[in-house]
N, C-alpha and C positions, 0 to 999 in steps of 0.2 A: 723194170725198176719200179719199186711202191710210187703211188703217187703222193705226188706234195704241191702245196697250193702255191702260186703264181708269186703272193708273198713272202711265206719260208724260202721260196726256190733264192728269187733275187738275195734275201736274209744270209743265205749260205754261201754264195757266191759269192756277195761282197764281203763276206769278212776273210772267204780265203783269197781274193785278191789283196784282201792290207794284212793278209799272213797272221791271221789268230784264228783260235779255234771257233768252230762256229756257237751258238747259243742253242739253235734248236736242227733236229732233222738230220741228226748227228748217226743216223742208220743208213742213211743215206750212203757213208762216209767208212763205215768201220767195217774192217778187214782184220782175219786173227784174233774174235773175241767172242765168239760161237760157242767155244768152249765153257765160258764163263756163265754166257745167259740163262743156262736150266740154275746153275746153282743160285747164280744172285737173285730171280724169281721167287725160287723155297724158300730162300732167307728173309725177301722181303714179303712175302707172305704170312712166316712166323710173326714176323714182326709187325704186321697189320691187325695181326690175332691178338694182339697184348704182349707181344717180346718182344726183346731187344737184341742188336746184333753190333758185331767191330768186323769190320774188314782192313787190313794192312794192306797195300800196294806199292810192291816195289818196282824200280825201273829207273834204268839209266837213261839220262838226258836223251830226249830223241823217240822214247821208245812208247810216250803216247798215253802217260800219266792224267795229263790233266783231258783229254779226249777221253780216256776211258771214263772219268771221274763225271764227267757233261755227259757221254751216253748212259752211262750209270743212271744218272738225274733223272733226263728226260723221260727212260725210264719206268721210271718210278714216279714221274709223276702222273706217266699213261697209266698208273695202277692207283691212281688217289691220292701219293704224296706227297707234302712241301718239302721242298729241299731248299740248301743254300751252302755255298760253297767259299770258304774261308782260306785268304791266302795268310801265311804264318810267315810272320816278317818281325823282325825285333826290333824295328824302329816303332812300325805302325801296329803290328796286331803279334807280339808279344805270348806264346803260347803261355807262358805262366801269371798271364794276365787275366783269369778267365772273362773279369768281366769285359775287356776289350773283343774279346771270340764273341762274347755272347753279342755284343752291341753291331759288329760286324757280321755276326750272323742275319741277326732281325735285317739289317740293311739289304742282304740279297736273298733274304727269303722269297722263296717261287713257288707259285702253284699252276695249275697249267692251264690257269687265266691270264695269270700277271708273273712275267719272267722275273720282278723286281719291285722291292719293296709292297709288299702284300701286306704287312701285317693289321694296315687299317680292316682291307678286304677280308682276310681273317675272324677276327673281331668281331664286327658287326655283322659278319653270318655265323658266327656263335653267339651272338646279342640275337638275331632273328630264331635260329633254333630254338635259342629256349622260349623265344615268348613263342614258337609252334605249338613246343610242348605243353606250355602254361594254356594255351587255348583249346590243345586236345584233351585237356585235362574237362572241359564243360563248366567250368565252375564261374568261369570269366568269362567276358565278350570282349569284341575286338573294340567296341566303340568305349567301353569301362578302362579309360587309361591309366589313371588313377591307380586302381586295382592291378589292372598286368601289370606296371611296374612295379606296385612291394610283388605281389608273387613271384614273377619274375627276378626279382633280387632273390627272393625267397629260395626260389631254385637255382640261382648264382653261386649261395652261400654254401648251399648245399655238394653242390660239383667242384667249388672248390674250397673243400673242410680241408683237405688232406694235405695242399699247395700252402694254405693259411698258415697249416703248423711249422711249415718251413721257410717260407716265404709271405708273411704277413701283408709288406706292401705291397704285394705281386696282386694282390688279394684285393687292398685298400684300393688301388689306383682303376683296377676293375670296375669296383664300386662304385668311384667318381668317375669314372667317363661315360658309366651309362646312366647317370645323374644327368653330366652336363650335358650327352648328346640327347637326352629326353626334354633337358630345359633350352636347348637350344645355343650353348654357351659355345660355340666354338673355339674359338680360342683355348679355354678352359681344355676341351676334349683333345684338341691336337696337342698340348701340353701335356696331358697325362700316356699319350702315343708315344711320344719321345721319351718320358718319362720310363714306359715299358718296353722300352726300345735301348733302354743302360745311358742315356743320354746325359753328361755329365752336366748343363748347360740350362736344364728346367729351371724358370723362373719362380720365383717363392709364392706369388698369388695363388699358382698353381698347385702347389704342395701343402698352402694351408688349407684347397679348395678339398683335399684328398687324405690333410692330416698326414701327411709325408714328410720324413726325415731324414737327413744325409742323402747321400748316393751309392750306388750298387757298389757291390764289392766282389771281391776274389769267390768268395763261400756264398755268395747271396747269388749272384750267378746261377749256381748252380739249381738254386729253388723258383729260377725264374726262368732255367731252361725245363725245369719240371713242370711249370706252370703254363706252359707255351703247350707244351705234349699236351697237356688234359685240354685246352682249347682247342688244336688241332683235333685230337678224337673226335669231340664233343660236338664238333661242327661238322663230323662227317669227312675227317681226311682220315688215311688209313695210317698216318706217322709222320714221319719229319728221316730227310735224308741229310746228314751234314759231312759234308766233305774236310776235313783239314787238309790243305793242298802246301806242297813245298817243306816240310817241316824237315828235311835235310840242313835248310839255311839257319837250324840250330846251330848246327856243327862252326858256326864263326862267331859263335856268339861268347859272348866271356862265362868264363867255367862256371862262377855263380848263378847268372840266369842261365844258362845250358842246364844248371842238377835241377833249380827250379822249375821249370820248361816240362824236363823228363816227368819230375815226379809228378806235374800238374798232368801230365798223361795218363800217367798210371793210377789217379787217381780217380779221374773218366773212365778209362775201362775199370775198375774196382767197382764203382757206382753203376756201372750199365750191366756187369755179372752180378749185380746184389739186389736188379728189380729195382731202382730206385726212377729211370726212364724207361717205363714201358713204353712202346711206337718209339726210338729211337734205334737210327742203324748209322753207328758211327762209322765212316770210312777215313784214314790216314794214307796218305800217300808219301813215296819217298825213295833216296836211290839205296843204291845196295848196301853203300858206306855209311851210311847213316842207318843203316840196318845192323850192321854185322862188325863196323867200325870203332875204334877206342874214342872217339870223337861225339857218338851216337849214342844209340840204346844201348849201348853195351856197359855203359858208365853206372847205368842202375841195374842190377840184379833181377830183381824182380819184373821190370819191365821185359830185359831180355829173355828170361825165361818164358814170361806170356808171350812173347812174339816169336819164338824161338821156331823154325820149319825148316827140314833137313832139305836141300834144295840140291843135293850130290848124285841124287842121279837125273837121266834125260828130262830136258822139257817136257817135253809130249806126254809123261808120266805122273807130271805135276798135277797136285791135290786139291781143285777151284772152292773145295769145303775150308783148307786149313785156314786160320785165321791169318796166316800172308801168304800172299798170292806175287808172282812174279810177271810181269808183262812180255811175249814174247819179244826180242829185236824185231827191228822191221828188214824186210832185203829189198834187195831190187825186184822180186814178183808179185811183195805185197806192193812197193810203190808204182809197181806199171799198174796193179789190178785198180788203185785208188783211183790214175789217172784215168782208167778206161770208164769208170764211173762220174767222174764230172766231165769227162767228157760228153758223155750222152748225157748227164743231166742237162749241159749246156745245149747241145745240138738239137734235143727233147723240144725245147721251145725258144728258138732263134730261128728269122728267118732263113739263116740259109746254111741248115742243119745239115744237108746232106753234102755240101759243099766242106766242112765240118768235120764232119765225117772221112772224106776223104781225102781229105790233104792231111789229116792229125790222125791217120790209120794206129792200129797197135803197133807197128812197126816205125813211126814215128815217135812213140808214147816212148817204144823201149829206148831211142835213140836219146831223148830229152833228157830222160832217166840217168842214163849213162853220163851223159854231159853233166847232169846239176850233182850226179855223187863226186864224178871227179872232180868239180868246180870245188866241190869241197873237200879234197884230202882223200875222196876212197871212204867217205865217214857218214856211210848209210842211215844212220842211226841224226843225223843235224839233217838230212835230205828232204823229207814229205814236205816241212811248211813253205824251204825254199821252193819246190818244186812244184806245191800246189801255184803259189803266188806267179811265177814265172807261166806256166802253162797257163790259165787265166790270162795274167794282167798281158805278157808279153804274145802269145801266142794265138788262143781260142779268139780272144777281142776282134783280133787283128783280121783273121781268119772270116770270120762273121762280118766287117765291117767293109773289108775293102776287096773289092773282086779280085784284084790282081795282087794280092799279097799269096804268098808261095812261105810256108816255113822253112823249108827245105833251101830254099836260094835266097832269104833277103830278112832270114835271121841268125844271131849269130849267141850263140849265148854268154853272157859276162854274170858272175860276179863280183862284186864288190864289196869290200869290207864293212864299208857306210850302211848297206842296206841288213847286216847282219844283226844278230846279237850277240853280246859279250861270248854268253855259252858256245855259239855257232864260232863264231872266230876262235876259241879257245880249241875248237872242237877241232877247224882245221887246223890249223899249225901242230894237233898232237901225234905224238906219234903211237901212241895206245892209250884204252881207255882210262887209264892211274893218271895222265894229265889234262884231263877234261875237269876244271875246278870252276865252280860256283863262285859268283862276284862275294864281297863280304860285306 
């Protein structure tokens, strides 16, 4: 097993004890996606080079969506890039809102220093590059403060001519935060951070400090997710990975914002085929029905057609290039092999590993397995997070802690509806997958 440090390990462990996906070390983890990694590499490759890319990802509840979407990341950011992962929700983050994505964006921007919220750390080492460059230039000294900062703005103005024409304030608020963070004004400087962060909530001191007007909008978004790319470059990241995660939960949305929604997609991928983000690789995630569904992309033409991939014949055939990609189901081999991998991760560094090992053999693993599918209906596919969290919290712990605990004689496995989610509960009681429905 790769190694991983004492604090990812505990990281990973306890999030699948409280049943979510974990944040980092998510290789650890992934079984059934081997196929995908030579291609999603070239692509984020092209895309470090000055392209851009769209990845679609379908997949039915269960089958490991938002896991692929985190290993995705992580990734990509062992390769230099920020990512951030957007869930689409129509109460809070509204696809056809763009400036709400955008503002939800900036908030879980990651880079593979900081899992959250970067964009200061961002910033200020694209503030520190240029004044590198303004010094390797000879013409300045470090002690001429004075001096580095007009030139330094000088070459601000310059890197971002192209952002200005689209995004004016994107531009201005630049200007003043490396004003205020040179005059020392904090306050000032963490105002214009929110400010380029879609922040609806900037106080006015601050907006006169930057000559700023109104708030971001739908179309202004978009020149300030252009403006984010040229500072990612510019500072040395190779792009920006952005996830739309859940956008199936269109499909309950009222018909108006559902055509809105759509077309607010199709207008992102339009501007990402037209060069408009280079270093952006947009990924969309979602189930079949919201793929192929009258409720879905199918409502807009042109959408459907871009996303269109003949999926009729076998898995194993499927095309990891096309722009949708389908997740395999998971079964009972992939879920015993998951289990046999926390397991040793767990036994790896626990005293009493080999004890561990022995009482939670593979032939226990498959036993558990069997219990936590049936506990649910036979419905493999709602299985892994119950069965991670169970194996853990109820199991491995117990194992490790108390000499005389036996899984085999003095466990019994339950579960209960309480500990489920709506999906999972929906998921048992169905009798095929046509009634596994999403909350509205």
């Amino acid at each position: 097993m790769a190694q991983v440090s004492p604090k990812r390990r505990q990281e990973l462990l306890d999030a699948l004890r409280r049943g979510t996906v974990p944040a980092q070390s998510l290789d650890l983890l992934a079984t059934g996606l081997d196929r995908f990694g030579a291609t999603l590499d070239e692509e984020l490759q092209r895309v470090a080079a000055g392209g851009a890319g769209f990845k679609a990802v379908r997949g039915e509840y269960g089958s490991g969506k938002t896991f692929f979407s985190r290993w995705l990341q992580e990734r990509a950011r062992k390769r230099g890039f920020a990512t951030s992962e957007v869930q689409i929700s129509e109460t809070e983050t509204p696809l056809h809102r763009l400036e709400t994505v955008y503002r939800r964006l900036v908030e879980r921007l990651a880079t593979e220093e900081l899992l959250a919220g970067a964009l200061r750390h961002v910033i200020d080492g694209w503030l520190f590059a240029l004044e590198q460059d303004v010094l390797a230039e000879g013409t300045v000294g470090e002690a001429q403060s004075e001096q580095l900062l007009a030139r330094t703005q000088e070459l601000l103005e310059k890197r971002l001519a192209g952002v200005a024409r689209t995004a004016p304030s994107f531009a201005a608020a630049l200007r003043a935060y490396r004003e205020a963070t040179a005059q020392g004004q904090r306050a000032i400087a963490d105002g214009l951070l929110a400010w380029l962060a879609a922040d609806p909530n900037v106080g006015a001191e601050v907006k006169r400090f930057a000559r700023l007007k109104g708030d971001i909008d739908h179309f202004g978004a978009l020149g300030f997710l252009e403006g984010l790319l040229v500072i990612l470059r510019d500072s040395g990241r190779a792009g920006l990975v952005l996830v739309l995660d859940e956008v199936e939960t269109l499909q309950r949305a009222r018909s108006d914002v559902r055509d809105k929604a759509l077309n607010a997609l199709r207008q992102l991928l339009d501007e990402v085929d037209a060069g408009r983000f280079p270093g952006l690789y947009l990924v969309v995630t979602g189930t079949g029905a919201f793929f192929d569904g009258p409720q879905g992309v199918q409502r807009l033409a042109p959408l459907a057609q871009r996303l269109h991939v003949d999926f009729a014949t076998e898995a194993r055939f499927d095309n990891p290039r096309a722009v949708q990609i389908r997740l395999p189901g998971f079964d009972v081999g992939r879920l015993e092999q998951v289990g046999r991998r926390v397991r040793d991760l767990f036994a790896d560094h626990c005293a009493n590993g080999e004890r561990v090992r022995r009482l939670c053999d593979d032939s226990y693993l498959s036993t558990l397995a069997g219990a936590v599918t049936g506990a649910l209906g036979g419905k493999i596919g709602v299985a892994p997070r119950v069965f991670l969290k169970k194996l853990l919290g109820d199991v491995l712990d117990r194992v490790d802690q108390f000499d005389d605990f036996d899984p085999r004689q003095h466990y019994a496995l339950t579960v209960n509806d309480t500990e489920l989610t709506v999906q999972e509960r929906r998921a048992r009681q169905a009798q095929s997958p046509d009634d596994i429905e999403l909350p509205p």
